[in-house]
N, C-alpha and C positions, 0 to 999 in steps of 0.2 A: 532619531530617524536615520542617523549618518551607520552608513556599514548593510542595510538591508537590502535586497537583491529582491527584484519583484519575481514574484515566480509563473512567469508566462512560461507557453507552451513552444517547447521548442524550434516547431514549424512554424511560431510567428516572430521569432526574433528578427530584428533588423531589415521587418518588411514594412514597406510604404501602402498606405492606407490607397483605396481606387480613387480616382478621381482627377476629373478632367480640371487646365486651367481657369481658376475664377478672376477673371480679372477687370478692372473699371476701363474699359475701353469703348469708343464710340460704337463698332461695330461688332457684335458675340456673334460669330458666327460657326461655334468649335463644337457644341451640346446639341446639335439635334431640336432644338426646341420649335416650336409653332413660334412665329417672328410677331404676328399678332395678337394683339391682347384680346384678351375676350370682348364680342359686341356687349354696349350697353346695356342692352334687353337683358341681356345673359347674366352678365353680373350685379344687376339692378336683382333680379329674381334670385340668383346664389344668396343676395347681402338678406333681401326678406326672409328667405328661407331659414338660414344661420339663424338672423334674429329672434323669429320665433320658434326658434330650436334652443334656446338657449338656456331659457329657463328651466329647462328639464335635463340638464349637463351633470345635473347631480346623481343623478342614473344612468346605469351602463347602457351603452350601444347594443341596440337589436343582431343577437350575434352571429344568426343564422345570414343578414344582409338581404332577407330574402324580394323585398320591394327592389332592391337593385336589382337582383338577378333577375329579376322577372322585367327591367328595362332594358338588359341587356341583353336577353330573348329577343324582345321586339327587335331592338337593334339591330341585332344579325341578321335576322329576319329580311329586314327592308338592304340591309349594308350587303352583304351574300348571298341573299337567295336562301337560307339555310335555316330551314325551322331548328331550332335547338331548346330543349326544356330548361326551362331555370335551374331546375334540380343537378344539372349537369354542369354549371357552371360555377366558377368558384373565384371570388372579387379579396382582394389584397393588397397592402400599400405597395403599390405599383408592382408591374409585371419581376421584380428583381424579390420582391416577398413572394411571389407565387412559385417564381425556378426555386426560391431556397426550400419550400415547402415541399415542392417535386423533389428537391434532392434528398432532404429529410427521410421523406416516406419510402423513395425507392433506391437513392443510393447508400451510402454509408460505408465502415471497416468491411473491405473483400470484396464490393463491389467496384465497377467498372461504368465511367462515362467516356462518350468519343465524342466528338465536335471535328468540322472540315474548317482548318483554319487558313487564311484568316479570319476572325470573325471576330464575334462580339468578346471584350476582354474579360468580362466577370465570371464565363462562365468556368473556369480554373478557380477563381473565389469561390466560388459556389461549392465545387469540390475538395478545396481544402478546408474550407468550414464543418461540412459533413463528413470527413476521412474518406472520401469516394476518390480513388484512385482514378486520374483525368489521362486519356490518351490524344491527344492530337492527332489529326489524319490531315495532308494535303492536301490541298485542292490543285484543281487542275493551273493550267498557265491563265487562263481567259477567266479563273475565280470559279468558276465551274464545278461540280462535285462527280467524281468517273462514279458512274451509277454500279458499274460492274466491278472495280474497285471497293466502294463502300458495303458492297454487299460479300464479301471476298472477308473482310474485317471484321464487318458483325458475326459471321460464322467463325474465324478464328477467336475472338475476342470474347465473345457472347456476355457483349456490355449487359449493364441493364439498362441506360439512359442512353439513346442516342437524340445531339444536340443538332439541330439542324433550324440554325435562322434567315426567315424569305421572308421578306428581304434581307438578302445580310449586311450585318454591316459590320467593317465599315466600305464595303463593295458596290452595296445596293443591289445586285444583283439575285433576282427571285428563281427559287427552284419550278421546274417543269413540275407540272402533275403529276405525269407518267413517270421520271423520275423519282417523285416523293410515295406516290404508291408502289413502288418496286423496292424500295429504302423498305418502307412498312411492313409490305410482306417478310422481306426476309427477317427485319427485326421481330415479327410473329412469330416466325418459323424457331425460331432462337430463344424466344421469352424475354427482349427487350422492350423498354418501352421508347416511344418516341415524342419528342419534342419538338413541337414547330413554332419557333419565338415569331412572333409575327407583328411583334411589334410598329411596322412601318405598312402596316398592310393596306390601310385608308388612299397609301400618295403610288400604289401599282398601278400600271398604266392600263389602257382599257383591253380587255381581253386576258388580262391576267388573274386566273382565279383565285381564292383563299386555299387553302388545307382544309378549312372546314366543309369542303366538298367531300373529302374522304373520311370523318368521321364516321358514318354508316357500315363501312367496308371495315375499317380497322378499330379492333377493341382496345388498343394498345397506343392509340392516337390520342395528343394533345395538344392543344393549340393555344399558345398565350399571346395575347396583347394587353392594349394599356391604352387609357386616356392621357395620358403623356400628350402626347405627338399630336394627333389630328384633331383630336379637343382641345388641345391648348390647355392643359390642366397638368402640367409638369408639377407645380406647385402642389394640388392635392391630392399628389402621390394615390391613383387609382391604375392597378391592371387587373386581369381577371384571364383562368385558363377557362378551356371551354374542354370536355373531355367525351370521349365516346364509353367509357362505361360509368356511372353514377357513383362506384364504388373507388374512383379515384377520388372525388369528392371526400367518401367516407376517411380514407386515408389523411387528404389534405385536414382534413377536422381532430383526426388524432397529433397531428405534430404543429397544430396552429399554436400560439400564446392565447390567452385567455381575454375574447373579445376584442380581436384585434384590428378589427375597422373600426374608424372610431365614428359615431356619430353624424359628425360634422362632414368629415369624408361620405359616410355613405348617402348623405344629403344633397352635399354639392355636385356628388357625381352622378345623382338623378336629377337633378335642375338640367344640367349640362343633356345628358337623354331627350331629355325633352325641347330641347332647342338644336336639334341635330340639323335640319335645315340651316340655320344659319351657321354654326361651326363648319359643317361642310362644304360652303361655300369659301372659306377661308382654306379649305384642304384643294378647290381646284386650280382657285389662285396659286396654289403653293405648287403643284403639278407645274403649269403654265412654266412658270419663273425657272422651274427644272428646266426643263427641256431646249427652254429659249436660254439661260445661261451652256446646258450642255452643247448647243450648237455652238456657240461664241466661240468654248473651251475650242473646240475643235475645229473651228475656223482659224482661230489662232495658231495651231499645229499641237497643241497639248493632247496626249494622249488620254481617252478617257472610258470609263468603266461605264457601259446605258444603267439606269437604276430607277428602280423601283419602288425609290425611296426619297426623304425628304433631304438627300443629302447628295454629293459627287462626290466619286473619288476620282483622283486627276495627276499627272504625271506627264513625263518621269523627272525628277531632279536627280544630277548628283549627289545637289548637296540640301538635302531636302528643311533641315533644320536652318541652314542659313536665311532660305526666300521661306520660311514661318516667320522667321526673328523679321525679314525685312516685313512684312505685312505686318507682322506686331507694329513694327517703329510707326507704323503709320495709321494706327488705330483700327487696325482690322484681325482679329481673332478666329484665324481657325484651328484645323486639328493635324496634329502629329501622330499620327495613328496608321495600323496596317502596315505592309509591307514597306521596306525601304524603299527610299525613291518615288511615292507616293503622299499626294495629302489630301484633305478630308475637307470639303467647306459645306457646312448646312446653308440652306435654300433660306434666304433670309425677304425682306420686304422690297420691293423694286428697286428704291433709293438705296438698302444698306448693298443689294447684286452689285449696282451701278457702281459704290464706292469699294467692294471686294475689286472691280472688272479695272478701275482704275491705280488701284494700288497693286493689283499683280503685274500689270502691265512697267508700273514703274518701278516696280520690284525686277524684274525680267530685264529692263533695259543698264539697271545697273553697272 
């Protein structure tokens, strides 16, 4: 064995795999996750479901998903306002398999993705897996995206993916309508297509619409989420895009692995459908805890980002990594992420807020 040299690809030498700290602390509050565990009801029906799913494991997964897609119809439906066909939707281990398969089908060697950074860190992964040449664009001072700006770029640039995630993160801050349809057209005009990660879309405050409003209007539109987040189902890795032509489906079906929902995922993530009243109420509790920790922040004098999402971003430090390490020492886990001088705490359960509100505080007083 001694003397042989592995032969990786030279654009991956020496790089570190994604991923956020995992670490045994009393307080996670670094991932994004939903801080509650699934209701009873809920996982009592997942465990029967599984069970009697199980004996039939010897045979592949239904590979079209289509009884999902056809609860994730309803879903939108009641969630948006937004009749969407099943046919048009398209379910994968979490929204991070659905961007790789957009990126598959539409980017690749000589193509072009743009993203308004800061934002979400994978999507650079994405494009170095596929050889899609990734350009980063600015964002405004306020996190904001200059609408007249971005449309300035996709006419130079004439990506074919433009990345655009509302809520962003790690900002939280959600794109206007009128802004995200003025994005679209000119990416129409151009032959881009567009991407609205929408990952945190369930924890937007009232009055703030989906993307999937403008589906209709733009053939070139696509919108992903995930049961991640507001289903509380990080665990069984479910997202799904929703798309305004059928034929991005067609696409996503040519660059999938073979049968690659498995079973069990497409099971649990229909138990979970069908219990959406009770997860949802876990999503406004999760709202509530926003808004009442973002005031705290800001009673305090901490500068902060309004969001859209299940998370804060919050500033400014000097020395931002120091008061992380201090909230580590003291068993509270957030994020190092975004812009320097900025940190990142997901919206966790009353008591773990309470014990974030106490240890930044004696963090700060140090």
């Amino acid at each position: 064995m001694t003397g042989f040299t592995l032969p990786v690809r030279a654009d991956l030498v020496g790089v570190r795999p994604y991923g956020a700290p995992q670490l045994d602390v009393p307080v996670q509050l670094n991932v994004n996750e939903n801080p509650y565990p699934l209701p009873d009801p809920v996982a009592q029906a997942m465990a029967e479901a599984v069970g009697a799913l199980a004996s039939g494991l010897n045979r592949y997964p239904p590979r079209e998903a289509v009884a999902l897609r056809q609860g994730l119809s309803s879903y939108l439906l009641a969630e948006s306002g937004v009749a969407v066909q099943w046919e048009r939707i398209w379910p994968a281990n979490g929204s991070n398999e659905v961007m790789h398969h957009l990126f598959l089908a539409f980017g690749g060697p000589g193509r072009t993705a743009i993203s308004f950074e800061p934002t979400y860190s994978m999507y650079p992964e994405y494009a170095r897996d596929t050889f899609t040449r990734y350009l980063p664009q600015p964002r405004e001072v306020d996190f904001s995206i200059g609408v007249d700006f971005a449309v300035s770029r996709i006419e130079d640039v004439r990506p074919s993916l433009v990345l655009l995630a509302s809520p962003n993160n790690p900002t939280g801050t959600a794109l206007p309508m009128q802004d995200l349809a003025d994005i679209c057209d000119a990416a129409l005009r151009f032959g881009s297509m567009v991407i609205v990660d929408e990952a945190y879309a369930e924890f937007r405050r009232d009055g703030v619409p989906s993307a999937l409003v403008l589906l209709e209007r733009f053939p070139n539109l696509v919108v992903t989420r995930t049961l991640s987040k507001a289903f509380g189902l990080a665990g069984a890795r479910v997202g799904y895009a929703v798309c305004a032509d059928p034929s991005v489906i067609d696409t996503c079906r040519v660059v999938r692995l073979p049968y690659h929902l498995s079973a069990v995922t497409q099971t649990v993530a229909g138990v979970a459908l069908q219990h959406v009243s009770l997860l949802q109420a876990q999503v406004s509790q999760i709202r509530r805890e926003r808004d009442r920790l973002t005031g705290w922040l800001v009673d305090g004098g901490f500068e902060v980002i309004p969001s859209d999402a299940n998370f804060i971003l919050f500033g400014m430090f000097t020395e931002r990594h120091r008061m992380w390490q201090r909230l580590l020492d003291q068993g509270v886990l957030i994020r190092e992420t975004g812009p320097d001088g900025w940190l990142r705490v997901s919206i966790g359960t009353p008591a773990e807020n309470d014990r974030f509100r106490e240890a930044l505080m004696s963090a700060v007083d140090r």
